[in-house]
C-alpha positions in Angstrom: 13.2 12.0 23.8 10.0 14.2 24.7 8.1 11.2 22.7 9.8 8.6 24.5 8.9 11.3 28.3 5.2 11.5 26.9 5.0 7.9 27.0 6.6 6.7 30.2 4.3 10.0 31.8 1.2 7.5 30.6 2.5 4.3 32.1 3.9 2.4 29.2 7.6 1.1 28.5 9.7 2.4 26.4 13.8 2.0 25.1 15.9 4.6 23.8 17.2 2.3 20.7 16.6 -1.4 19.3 19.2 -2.6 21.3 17.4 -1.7 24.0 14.1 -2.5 23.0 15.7 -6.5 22.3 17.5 -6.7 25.8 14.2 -5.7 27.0 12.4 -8.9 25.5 10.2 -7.2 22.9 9.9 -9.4 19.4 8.2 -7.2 16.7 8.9 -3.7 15.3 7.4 -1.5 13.4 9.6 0.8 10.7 7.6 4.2 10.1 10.6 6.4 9.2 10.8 8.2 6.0 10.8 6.5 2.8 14.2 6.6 2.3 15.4 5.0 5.7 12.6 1.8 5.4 16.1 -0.1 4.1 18.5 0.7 6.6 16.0 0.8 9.4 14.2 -2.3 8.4 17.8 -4.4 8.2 18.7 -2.7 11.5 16.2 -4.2 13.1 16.4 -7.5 11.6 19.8 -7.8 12.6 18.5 -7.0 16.5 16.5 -10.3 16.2 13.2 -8.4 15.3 10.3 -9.4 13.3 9.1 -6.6 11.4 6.3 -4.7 10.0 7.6 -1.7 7.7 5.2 0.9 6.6 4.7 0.9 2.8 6.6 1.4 0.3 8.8 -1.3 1.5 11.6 0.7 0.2 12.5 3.5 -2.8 12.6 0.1 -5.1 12.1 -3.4 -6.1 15.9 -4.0 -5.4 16.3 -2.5 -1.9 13.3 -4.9 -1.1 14.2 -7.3 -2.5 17.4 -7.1 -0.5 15.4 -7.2 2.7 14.0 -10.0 1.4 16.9 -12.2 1.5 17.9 -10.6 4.5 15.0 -11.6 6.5 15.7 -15.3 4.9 19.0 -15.6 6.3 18.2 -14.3 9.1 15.2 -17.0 9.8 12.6 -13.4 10.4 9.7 -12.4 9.0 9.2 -9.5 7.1 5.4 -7.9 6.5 4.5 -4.4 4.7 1.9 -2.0 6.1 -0.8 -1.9 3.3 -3.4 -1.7 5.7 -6.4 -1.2 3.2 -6.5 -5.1 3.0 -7.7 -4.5 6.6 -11.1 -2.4 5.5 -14.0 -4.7 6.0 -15.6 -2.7 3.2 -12.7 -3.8 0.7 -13.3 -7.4 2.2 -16.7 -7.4 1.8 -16.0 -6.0 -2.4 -13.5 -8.9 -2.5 -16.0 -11.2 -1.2 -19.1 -9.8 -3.4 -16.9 -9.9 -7.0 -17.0 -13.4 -7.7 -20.8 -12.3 -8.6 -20.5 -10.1 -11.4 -19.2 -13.1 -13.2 -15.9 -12.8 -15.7 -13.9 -9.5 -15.4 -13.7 -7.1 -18.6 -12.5 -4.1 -16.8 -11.3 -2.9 -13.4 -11.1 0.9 -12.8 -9.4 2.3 -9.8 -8.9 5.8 -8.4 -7.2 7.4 -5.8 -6.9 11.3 -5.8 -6.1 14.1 -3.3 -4.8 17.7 -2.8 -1.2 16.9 -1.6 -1.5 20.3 0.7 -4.5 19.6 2.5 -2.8 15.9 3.8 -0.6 17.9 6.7 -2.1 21.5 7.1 0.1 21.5 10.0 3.7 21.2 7.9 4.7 22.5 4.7 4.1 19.8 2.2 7.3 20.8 0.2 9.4 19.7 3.2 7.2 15.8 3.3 8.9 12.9 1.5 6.0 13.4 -0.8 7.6 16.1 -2.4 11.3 14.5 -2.9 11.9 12.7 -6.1 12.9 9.7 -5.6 11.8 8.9 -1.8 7.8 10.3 -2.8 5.4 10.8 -5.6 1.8 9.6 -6.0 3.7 6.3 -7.4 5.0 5.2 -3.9 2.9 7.3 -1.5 -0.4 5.6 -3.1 1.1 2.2 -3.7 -1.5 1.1 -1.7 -3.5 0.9 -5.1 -1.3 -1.0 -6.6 -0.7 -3.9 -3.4 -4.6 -4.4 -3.2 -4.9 -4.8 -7.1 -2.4 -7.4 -7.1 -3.9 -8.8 -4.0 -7.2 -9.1 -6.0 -6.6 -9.5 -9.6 -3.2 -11.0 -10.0 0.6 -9.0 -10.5 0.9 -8.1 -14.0 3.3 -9.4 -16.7 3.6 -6.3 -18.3 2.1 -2.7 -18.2 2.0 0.7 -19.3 2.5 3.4 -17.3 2.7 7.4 -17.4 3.8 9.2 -14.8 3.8 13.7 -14.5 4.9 16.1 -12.8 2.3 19.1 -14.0 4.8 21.6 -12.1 1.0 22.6 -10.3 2.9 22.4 -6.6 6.3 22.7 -7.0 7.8 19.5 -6.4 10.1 17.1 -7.5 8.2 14.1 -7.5 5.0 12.7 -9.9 2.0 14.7 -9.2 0.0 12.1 -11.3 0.4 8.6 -12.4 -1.5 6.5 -14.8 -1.0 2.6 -15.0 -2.9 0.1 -17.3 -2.5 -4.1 -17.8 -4.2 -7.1 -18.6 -4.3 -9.7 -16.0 -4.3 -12.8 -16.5 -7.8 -13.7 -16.8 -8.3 -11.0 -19.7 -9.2 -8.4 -17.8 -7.9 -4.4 -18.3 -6.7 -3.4 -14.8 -6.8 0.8 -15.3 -5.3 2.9 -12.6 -5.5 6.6 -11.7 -3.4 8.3 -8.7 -2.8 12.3 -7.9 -1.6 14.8 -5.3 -3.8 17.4 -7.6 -7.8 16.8 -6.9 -10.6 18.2 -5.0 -12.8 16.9 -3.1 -10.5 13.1 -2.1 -11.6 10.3 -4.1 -10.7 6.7 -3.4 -12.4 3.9 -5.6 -12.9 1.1 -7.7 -14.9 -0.1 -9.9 -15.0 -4.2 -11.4 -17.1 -4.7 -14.3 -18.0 -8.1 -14.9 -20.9 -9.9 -17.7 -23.0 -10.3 -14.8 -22.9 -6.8 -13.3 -21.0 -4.5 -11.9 -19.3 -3.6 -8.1 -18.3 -0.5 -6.8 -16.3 0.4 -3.9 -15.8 3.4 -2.0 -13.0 3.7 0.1 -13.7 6.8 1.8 -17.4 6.6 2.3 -17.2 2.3 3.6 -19.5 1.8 1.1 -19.9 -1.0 -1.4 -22.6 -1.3 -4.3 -23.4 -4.8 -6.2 -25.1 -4.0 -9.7 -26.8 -7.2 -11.1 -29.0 -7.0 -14.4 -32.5 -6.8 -13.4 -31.8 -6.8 -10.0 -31.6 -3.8 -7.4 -28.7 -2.0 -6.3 -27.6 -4.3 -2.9 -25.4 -1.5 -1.1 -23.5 -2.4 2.8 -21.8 0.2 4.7 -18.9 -0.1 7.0 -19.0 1.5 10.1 -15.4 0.7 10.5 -13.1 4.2 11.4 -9.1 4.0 10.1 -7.7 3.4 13.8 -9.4 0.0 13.5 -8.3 -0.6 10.5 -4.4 -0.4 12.0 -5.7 -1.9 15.3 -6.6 -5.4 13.0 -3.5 -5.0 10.8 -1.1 -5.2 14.4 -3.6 -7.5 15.9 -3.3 -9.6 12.3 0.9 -9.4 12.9 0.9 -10.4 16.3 -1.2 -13.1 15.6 1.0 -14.2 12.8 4.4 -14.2 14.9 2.9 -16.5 17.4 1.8 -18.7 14.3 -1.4 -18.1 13.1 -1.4 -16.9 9.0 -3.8 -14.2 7.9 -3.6 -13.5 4.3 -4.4 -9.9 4.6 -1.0 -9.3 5.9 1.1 -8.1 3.0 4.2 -10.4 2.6 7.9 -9.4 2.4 7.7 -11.0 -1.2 4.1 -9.0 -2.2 5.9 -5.3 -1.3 8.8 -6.5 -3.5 6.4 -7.1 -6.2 4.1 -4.1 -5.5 7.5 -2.0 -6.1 8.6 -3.6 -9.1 5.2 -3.1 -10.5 6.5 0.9 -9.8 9.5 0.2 -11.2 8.1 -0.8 -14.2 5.8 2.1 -14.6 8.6 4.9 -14.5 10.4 2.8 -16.9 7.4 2.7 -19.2 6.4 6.3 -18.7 10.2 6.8 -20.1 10.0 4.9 -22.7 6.8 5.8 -24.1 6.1 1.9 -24.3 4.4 -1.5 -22.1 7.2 -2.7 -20.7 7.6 -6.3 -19.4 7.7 -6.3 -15.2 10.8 -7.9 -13.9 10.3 -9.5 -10.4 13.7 -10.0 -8.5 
């Protein structure tokens, strides 16, 4: 309610539930509760007659999204998951750029941070980060995963290992390591943590032509051609544009025009059975094949 004050204080509309929000002619919502409520909340707003746009993970797993999947069908909605990295104009220009390292060997991506330095302002015991289950570099950083099978292809099967160190006393993974061969040949290798100093957000495609890195924290992006010299572009881009183009992109798409950066209802189901598969692997000590619902 004091958000709701705030707002109407500065001019803007506002509606104490969906209902209200429906009756008052808006069309698109936006589901950035908790983990653990994306499934209720995103059906509750399907069933108001929404389109939606639910923050990543789409849900704790590949069959609560997949659920909201068919939901969204029968309902005649559309359904779109927050993943807003596809939205960095430095990670379009890498995508761009890769076709010229030639044929993919070997991928690397990392993505690792200090858990307590996220939220100074809250204790990061009390976050969904730290509940098993709802949190866990797995989900929180599935970001990885989306744009890798956004650029390389979903796997068929993959190995994963997944720790909690017991360095911050939670009950979710602390670290997460994923590895599989797409379908081109190429080892996809990714690293994710709540446990490193200074942040880190990268990848790296090697290729028989070269090599192309991307920084995803700097907005930088280096192509490494034999014989040739380092070609580097920075973005100037800050992360409140980067959400501004993903809602512009949505928009956009409700009133009919595509953009195939927007993560699909049927990418965060896959994105979460890709997670699905790595606990199951981490448990069984083996690759595992990944079941897509």
């Amino acid at each position: 309610s004091s958000r709701l004050a705030e707002l109407e204080e500065q001019g803007l509309s506002t509606a104490a539930s969906l209902q209200e929000a429906a009756a008052d002619g808006a069309k698109i919502a936006v589901v950035a509760t908790d983990t653990s409520r994306h499934f209720e909340d995103t059906l509750s707003a399907l069933s108001q007659g929404f389109d939606v746009l639910v923050e990543k993970p789409m849900a704790v797993d590949a069959a609560q999204a997949h659920r909201i999947s068919e939901q969204t069908e029968k309902l005649g909605r559309q359904v779109f998951v927050g993943c807003v990295l596809r939205f960095s104009q430095a990670l379009q220009t890498f995508r761009e750029l890769l076709p010229a390292v030639g044929q993919l060997h070997s991928v690397r991506i990392e993505c690792q941070s200090y858990l307590p330095d996220w939220r100074p302002q809250r204790p990061y015991q009390q976050s969904y980060s730290a509940r098993s289950g709802e949190g866990g570099v797995l989900l929180d950083l599935i970001h990885e995963i989306d744009y890798a099978g956004w650029i390389y292809g979903w796997p068929v099967t993959l190995q994963g290992n997944l720790r909690n160190l017991d360095r911050l006393g939670i009950d979710s993974d602390e670290v997460a390591e994923l590895t599989w061969e797409a379908s081109t040949g190429c080892i996809v290798s990714i690293h994710l943590d709540y446990l490193s100093r200074p942040p880190r957000r990268r990848m790296k495609a090697h290729g028989d032509l070269g090599t192309i890195a991307w920084d995803g924290i700097s907005g930088t992006v280096q192509l490494m051609l034999a014989e040739t010299r380092v070609q580097e572009s920075r973005s100037a881009q800050a992360t409140d544009e980067m959400f501004a183009a993903q809602i512009f992109a949505l928009v956009n798409c409700i009133n009919g025009e595509s953009d195939p950066r927007l993560a699909t209802g049927s990418e965060g189901v896959k994105a979460l059975a890709v997670c699905d598969t790595a606990r199951l692997s981490s448990f069984s000590r083996r690759e595992e094949m990944v079941v897509y619902p």
